[in-house]
C-alpha positions in Angstrom: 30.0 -20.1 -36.0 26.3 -19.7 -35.7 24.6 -16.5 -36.9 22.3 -14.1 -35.4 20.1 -14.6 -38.3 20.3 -18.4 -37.4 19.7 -18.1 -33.8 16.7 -15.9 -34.2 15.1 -18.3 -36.6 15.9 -21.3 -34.1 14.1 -19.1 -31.1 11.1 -18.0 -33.1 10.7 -21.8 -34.1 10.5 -22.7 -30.6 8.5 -19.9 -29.3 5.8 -20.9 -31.7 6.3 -24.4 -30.2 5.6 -23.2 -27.2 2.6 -21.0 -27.7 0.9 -23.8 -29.6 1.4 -26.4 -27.1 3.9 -28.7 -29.1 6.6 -29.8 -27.1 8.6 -30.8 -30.5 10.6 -28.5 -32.5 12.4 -28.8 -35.8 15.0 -27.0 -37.5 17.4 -27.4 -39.9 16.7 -31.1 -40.1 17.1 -32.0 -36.5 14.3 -32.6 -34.4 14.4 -31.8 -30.2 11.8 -32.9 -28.1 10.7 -31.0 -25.0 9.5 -32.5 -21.3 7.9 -29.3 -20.2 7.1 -25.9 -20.8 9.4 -24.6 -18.0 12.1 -26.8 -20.5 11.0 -24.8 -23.3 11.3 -21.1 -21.6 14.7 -22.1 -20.0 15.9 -22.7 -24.0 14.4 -19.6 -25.2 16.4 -17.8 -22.6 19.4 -19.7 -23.5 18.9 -18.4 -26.8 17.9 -15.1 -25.9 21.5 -15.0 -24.4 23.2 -16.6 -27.1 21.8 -14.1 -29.7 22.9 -11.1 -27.5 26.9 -12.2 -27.2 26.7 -12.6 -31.0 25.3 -9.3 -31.4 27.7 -7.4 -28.8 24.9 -6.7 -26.5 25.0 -7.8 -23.2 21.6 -8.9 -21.2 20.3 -7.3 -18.1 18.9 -9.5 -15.1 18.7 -7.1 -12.7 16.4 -5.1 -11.1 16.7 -2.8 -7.9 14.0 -0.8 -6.5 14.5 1.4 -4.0 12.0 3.3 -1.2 12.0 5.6 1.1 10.2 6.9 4.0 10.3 10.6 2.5 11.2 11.1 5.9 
């Protein structure tokens, strides 16, 4: 079973990736390469996700907004 610990250090690999402009990313020994940047956010997200069942937590999508008239 993979660790929060682990997890986090896999995402802030790849968001470093990513902020640099490499579409490559290594950890642990293996190497993954990226097509695109939409690629990359779509992993950190998975990740993101991924770190938050470990931890219990769950992730919020979802935003209303609501308006009135004041009527």
């Amino acid at each position: 079973m993979t660790t929060a610990a682990e997890l986090r250090a896999r995402r802030d690999a790849l968001a470093a990736q990513r902020s640099s402009g490499v579409a490559r990313v290594s950890y642990d020994g293996k190497t993954v390469e990226y097509r695109s940047v939409a690629e990359i956010d779509r992993a950190l997200e998975a990740l993101d996700r991924e770190i938050a069942s470990v931890e219990g937590r769950r992730m919020v999508r979802q935003v209303r907004v609501t308006t009135s008239k004041g009527l």
